[in-house]
DRENDO-1510 file (C-alpha; in Angstrom, 1 decimal, always signed):
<recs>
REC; n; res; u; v; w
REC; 1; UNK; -32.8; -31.5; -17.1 .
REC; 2; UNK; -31.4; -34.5; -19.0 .
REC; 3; UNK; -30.1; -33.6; -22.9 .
REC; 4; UNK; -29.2; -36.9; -24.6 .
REC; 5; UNK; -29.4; -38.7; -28.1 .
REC; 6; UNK; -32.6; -40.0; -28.7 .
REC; 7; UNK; -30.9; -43.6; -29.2 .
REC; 8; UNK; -29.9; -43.1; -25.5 .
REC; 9; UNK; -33.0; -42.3; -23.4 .
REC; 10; UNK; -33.5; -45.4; -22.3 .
REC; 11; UNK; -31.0; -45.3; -20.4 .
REC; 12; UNK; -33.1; -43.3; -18.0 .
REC; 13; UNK; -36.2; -45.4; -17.6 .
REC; 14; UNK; -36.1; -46.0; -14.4 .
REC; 15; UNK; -36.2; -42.8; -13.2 .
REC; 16; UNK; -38.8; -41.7; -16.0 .
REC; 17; UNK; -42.3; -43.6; -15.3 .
REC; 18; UNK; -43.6; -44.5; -18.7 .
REC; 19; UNK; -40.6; -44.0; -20.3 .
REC; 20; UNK; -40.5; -47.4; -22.3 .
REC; 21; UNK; -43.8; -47.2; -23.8 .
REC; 22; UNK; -43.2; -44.1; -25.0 .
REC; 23; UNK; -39.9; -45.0; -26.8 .
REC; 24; UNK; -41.8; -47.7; -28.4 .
REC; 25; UNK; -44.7; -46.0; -30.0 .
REC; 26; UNK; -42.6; -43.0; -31.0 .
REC; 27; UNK; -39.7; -45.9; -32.6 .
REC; 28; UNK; -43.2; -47.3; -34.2 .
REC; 29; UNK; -43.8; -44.7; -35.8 .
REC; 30; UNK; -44.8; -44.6; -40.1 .
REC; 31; UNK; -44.9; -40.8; -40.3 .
REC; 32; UNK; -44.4; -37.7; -39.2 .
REC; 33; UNK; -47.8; -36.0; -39.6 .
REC; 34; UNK; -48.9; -33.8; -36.8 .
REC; 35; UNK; -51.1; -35.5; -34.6 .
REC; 36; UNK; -51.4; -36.9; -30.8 .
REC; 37; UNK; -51.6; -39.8; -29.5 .
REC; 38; UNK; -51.9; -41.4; -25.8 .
REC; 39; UNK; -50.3; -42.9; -23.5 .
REC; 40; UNK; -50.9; -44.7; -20.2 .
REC; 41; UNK; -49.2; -42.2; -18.1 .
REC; 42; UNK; -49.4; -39.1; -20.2 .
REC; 43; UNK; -49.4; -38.5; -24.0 .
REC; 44; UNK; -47.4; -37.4; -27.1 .
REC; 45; UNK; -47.6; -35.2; -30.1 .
REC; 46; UNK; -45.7; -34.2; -33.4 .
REC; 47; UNK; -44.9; -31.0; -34.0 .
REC; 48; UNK; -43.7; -29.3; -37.3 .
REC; 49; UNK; -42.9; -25.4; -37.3 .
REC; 50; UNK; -40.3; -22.5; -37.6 .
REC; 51; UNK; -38.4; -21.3; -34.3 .
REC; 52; UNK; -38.9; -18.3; -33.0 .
REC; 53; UNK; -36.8; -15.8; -31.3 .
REC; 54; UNK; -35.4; -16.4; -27.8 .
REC; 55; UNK; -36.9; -12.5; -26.6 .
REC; 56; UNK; -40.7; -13.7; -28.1 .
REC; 57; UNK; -42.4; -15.3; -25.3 .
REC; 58; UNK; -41.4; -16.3; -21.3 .
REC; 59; UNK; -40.2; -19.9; -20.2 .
REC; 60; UNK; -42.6; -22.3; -19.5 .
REC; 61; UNK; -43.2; -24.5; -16.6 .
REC; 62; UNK; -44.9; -27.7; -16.0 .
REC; 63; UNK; -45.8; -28.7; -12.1 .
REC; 64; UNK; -47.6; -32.3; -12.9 .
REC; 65; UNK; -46.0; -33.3; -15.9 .
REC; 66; UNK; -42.5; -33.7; -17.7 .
REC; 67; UNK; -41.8; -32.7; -21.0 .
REC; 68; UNK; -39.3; -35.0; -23.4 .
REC; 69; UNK; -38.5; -33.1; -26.5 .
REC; 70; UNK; -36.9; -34.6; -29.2 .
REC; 71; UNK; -36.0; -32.9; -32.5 .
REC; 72; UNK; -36.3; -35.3; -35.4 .
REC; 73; UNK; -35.6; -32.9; -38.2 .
REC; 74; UNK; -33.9; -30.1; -38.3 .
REC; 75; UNK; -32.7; -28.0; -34.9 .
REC; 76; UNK; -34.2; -25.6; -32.5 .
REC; 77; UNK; -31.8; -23.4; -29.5 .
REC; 78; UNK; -33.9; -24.3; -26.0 .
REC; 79; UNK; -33.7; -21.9; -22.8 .
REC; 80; UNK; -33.7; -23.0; -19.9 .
REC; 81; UNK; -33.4; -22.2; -16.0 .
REC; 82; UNK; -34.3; -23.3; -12.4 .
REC; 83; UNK; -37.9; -22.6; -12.2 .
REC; 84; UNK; -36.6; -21.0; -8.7 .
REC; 85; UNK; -34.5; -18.4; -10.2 .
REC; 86; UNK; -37.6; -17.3; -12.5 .
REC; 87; UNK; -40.6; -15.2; -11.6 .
REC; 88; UNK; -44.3; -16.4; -12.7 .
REC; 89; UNK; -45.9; -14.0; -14.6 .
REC; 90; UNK; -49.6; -13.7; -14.5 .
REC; 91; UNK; -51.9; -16.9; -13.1 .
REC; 92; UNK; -49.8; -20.7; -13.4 .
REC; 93; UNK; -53.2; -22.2; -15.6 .
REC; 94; UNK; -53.8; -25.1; -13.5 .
REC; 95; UNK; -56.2; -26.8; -16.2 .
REC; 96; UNK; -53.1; -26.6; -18.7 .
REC; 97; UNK; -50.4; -27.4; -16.0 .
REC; 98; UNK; -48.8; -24.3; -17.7 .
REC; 99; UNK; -46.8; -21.2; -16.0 .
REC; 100; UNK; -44.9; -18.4; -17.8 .
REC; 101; UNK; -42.2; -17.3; -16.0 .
REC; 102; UNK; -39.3; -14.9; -16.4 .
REC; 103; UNK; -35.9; -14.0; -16.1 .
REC; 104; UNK; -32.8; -15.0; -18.1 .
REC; 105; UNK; -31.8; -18.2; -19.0 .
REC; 106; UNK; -29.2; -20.6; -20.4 .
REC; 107; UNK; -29.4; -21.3; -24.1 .
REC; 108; UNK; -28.3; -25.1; -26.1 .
REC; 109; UNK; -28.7; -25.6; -30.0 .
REC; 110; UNK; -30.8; -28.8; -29.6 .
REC; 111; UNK; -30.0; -30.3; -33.3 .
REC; 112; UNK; -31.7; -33.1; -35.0 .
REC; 113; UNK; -31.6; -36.8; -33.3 .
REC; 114; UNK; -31.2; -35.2; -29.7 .
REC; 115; UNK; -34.1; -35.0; -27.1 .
REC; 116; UNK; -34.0; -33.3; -23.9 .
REC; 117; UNK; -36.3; -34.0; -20.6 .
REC; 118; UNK; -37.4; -31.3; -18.9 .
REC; 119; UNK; -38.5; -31.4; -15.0 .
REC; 120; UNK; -41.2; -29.6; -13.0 .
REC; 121; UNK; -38.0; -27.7; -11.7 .
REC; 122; UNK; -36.8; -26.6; -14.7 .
REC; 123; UNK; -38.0; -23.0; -16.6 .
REC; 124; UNK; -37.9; -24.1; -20.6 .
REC; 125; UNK; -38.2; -22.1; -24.1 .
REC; 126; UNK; -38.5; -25.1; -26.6 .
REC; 127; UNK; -38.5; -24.0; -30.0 .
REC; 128; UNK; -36.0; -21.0; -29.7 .
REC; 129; UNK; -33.3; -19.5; -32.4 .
REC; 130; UNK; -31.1; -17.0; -31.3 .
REC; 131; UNK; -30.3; -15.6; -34.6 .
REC; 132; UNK; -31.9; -17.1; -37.7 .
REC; 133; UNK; -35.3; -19.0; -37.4 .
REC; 134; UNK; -34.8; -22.9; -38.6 .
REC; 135; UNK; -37.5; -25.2; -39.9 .
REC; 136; UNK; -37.9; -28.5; -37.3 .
REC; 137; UNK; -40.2; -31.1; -37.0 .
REC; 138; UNK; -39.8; -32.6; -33.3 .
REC; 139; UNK; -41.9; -35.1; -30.8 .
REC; 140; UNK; -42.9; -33.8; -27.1 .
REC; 141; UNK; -44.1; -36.4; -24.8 .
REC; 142; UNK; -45.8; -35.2; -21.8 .
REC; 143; UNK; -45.6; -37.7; -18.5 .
REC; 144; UNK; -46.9; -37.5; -15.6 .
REC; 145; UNK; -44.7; -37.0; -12.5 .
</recs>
């Protein structure tokens, strides 16, 4: 897992394969209206919402894409965890590239103009509060691994 101001995930483009055309469409950006839009090795989407509580749902895990999440407004607190400490609950969706998994994890208040890149290894709770739920309005950008 890589946390990071957004103004500094370039720095790891070369070790994050479509990295730099993401940046540049998300930095292109007019608004902030949910929508998605695509991208040669993956995709990305805008989000707006209210956190929810850490104890509401299990981490989630990815096996053939990365997620980058960057909070542009407001904050959120993300869990995370080796995916090999956690335990997959139910079927991993293959279709959705999607596994819930449980067991405890670590918690960071992600606040607004950070991001944070989360790996195939890595169990995650985006959108999380652990005491008071917080408006946010963040972008994730799915890559392929």
């Amino acid at each position: 897992m890589i946390i990071c101001p957004w103004k500094d995930i370039m720095r790891y483009a070369a070790v994050i394969p479509g990295l730099e055309e993401a940046v540049e469409k998300i930095n292109a950006l007019e608004n902030l209206e949910p929508a998605t839009y695509p991208l040669e090795n993956g995709r990305f989407f805008i989000a707006k919402g209210t956190t929810r509580s850490v104890e509401s749902v299990p981490a989630e895990v990815h096996r053939n894409y990365l997620d980058i999440q960057y909070v542009v407004e407001g904050e959120e607190t993300m869990g995370w965890a080796p995916t090999d400490t956690m335990t997959l609950e139910g079927e991993f969706n293959v279709e959705g590239d999607c596994g819930m998994y449980v067991g405890p994890c670590q918690y960071v208040k992600i606040p607004a103009g950070t991001c944070y890149v989360v790996f195939p290894e890595d169990a995650h709770k985006p959108g999380r509060h652990l005491e008071e739920p917080t408006e946010f309005v963040k972008i994730v950008v799915k890559l392929k691994v």
